[in-house]
TORNUPA-289632 format. One record per atom (N, C-alpha, C, O): x, y, z; atom name. Coordinates in Angstrom, 1 decimal, padded with zeros to 4 digits, always signed. Each point is the difference from the previous one (the first is absolute). Layout:
REM TORNUPA-289632
       px       py       pz   kolba
        X        Y        Z      CA
...
This chain:
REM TORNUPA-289632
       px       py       pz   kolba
   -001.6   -009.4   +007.4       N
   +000.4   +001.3   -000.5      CA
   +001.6   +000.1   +000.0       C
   +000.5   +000.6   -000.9       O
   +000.2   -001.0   +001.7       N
   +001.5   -000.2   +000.3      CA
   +000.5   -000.5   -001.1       C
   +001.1   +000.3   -000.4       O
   -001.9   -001.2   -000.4       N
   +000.7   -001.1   -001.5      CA
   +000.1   +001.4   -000.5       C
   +001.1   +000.6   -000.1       O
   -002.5   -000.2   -000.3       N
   -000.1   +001.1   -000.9      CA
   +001.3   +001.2   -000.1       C
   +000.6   +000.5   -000.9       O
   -000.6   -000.3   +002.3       N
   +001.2   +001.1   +000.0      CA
   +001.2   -000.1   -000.3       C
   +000.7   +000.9   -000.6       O
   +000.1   -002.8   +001.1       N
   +001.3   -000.1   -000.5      CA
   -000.2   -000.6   -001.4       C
   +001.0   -000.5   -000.4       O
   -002.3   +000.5   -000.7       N
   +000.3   -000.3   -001.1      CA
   +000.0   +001.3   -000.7       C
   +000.2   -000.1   -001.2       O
   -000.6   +001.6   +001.9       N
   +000.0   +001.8   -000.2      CA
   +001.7   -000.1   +000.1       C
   +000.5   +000.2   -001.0       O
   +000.1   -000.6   +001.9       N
   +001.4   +000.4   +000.2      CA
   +000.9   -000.9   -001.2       C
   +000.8   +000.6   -000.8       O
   -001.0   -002.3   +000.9       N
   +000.6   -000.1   -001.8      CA
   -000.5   +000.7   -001.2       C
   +000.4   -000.5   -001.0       O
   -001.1   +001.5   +000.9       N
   -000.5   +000.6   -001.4      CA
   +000.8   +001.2   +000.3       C
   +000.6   +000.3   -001.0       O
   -000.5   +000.1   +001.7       N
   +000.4   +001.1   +000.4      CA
   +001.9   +000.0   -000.2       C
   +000.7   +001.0   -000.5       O
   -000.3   -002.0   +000.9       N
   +001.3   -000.5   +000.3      CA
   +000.0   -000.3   -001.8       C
   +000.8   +000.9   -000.4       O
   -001.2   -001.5   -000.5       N
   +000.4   -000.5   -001.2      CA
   -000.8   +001.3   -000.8       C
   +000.1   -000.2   -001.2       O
   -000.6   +001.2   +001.4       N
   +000.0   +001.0   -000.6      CA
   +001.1   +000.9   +000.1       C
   +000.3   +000.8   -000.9       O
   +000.4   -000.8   +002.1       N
   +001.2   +000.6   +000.3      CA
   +001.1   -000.3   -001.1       C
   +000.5   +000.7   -000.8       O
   -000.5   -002.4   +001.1       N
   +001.2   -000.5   -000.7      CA
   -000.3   +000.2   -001.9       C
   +000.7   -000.2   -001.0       O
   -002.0   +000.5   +001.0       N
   +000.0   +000.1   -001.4      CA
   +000.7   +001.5   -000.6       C
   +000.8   +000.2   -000.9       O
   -001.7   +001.0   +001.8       N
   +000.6   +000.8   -000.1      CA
   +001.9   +000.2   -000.2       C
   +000.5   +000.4   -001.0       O
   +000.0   -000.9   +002.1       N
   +001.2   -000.1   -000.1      CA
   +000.9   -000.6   -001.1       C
   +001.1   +000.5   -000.4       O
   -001.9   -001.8   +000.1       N
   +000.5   -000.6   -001.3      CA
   -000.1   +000.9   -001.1       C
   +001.0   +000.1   -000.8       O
   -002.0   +000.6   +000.6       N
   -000.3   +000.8   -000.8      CA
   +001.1   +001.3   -000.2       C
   +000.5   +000.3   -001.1       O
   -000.4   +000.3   +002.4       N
   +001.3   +001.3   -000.3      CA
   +001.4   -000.8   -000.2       C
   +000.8   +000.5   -000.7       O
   -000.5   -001.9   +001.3       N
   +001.0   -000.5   -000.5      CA
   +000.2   +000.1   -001.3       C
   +001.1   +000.4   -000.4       O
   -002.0   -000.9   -000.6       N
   -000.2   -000.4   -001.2      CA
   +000.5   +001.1   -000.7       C
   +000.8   -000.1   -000.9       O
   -001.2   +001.3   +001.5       N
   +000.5   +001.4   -000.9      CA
   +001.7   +000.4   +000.0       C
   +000.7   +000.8   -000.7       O
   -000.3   -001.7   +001.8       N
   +001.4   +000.1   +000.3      CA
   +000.7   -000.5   -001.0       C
   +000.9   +000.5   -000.7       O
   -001.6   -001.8   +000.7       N
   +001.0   -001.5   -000.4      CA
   -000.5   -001.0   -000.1       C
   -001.0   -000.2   +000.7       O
   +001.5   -001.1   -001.8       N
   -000.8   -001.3   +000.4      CA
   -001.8   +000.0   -000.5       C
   -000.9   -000.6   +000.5       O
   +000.8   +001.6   -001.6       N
   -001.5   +000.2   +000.1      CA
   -000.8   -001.0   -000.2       C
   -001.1   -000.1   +000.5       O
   +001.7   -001.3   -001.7       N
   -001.2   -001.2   -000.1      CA
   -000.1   -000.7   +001.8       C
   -001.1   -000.4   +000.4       O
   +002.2   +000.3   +000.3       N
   -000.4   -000.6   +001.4      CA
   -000.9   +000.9   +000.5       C
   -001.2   -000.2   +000.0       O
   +001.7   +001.3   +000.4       N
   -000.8   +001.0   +001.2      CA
   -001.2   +000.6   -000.7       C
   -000.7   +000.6   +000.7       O
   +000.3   -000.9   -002.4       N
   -001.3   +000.0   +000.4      CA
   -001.1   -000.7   -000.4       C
   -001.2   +000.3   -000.2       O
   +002.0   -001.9   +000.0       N
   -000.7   -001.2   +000.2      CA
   -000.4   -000.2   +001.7       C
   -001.1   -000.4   +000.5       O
   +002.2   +000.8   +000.2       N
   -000.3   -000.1   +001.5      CA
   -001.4   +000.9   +000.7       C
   -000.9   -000.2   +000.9       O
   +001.1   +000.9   -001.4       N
   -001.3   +001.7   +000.2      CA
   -001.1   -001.2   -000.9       C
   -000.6   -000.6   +000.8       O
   +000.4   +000.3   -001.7       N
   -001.6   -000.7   -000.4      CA
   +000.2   -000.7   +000.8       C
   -000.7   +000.2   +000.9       O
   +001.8   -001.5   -000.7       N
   -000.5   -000.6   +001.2      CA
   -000.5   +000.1   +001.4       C
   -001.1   -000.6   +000.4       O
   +001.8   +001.3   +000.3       N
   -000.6   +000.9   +001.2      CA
   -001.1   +000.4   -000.1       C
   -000.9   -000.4   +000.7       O
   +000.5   +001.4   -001.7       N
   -001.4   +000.2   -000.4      CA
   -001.0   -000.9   +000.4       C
   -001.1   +000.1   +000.6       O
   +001.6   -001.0   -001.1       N
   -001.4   -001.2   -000.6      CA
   +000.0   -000.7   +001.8       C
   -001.0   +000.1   +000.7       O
   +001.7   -000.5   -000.3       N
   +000.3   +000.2   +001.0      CA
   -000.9   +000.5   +001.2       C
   -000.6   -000.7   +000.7       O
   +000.5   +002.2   -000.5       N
   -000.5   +000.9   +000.3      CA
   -001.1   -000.7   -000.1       C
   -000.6   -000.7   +000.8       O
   +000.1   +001.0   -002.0       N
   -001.7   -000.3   -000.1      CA
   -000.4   -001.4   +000.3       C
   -001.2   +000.0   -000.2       O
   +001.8   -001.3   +000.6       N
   -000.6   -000.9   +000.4      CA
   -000.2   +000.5   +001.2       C
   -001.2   +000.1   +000.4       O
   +002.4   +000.2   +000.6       N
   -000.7   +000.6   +001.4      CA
   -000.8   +000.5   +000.0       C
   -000.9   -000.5   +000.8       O
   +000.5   +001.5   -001.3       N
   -000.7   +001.0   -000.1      CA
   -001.6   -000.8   +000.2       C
   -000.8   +000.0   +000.9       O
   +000.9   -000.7   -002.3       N
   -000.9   -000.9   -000.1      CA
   -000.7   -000.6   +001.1       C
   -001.1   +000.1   +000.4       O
   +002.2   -001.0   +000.3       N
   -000.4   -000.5   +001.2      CA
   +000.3   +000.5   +001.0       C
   +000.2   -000.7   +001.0       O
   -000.3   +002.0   -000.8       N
   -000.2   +000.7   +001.5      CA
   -001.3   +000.5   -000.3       C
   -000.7   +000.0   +000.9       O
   +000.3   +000.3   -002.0       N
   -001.9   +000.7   -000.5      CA
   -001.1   -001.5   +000.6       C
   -001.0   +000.0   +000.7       O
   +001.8   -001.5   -001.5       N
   -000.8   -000.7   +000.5      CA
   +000.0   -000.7   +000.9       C
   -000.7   -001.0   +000.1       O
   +001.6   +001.5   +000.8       N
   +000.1   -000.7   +001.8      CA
   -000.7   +000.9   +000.4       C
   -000.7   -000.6   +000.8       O
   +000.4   +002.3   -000.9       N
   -000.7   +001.2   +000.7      CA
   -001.3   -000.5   -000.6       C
   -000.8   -000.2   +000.9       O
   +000.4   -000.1   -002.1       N
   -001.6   -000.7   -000.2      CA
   -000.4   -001.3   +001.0       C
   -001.0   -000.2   +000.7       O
   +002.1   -000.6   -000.9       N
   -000.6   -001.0   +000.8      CA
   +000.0   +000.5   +001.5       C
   -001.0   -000.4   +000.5       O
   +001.6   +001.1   +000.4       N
   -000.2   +000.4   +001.3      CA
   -001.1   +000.8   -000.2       C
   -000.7   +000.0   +001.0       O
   +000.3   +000.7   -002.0       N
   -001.4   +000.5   +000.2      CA
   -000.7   -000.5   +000.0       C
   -000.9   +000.4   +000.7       O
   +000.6   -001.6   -001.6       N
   -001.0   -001.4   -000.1      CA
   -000.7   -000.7   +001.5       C
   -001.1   -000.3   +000.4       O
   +002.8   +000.1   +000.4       N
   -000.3   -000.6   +001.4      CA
   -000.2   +000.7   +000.7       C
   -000.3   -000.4   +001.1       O
């Protein structure tokens, strides 16, 4: 369960930085900051991904 949680804290952490890339974008710089925000995103959801399937597999065992 511990994998699970520090792969909760990178999703968490690259949802942050997407967000932030995102209000940057509104500043300045918009094709970087919010090419950076989809990336972070995407990001996001692999952890995400694999904190769901490290929490399945600890339920398995």
């Amino acid at each position: 369960m511990q994998r699970a949680t520090v792969a909760d804290q990178h999703a968490n952490y690259c949802k942050a930085q997407s967000a932030a890339h995102l209000a940057a974008a509104e500043i300045g710089n918009f094709d970087f900051h919010s090419r950076m925000s989809v990336v972070f995103l995407g990001m996001a959801e692999v952890h995400q991904s694999a904190a769901n399937k490290q929490r399945h597999a600890a339920t398995i065992l």
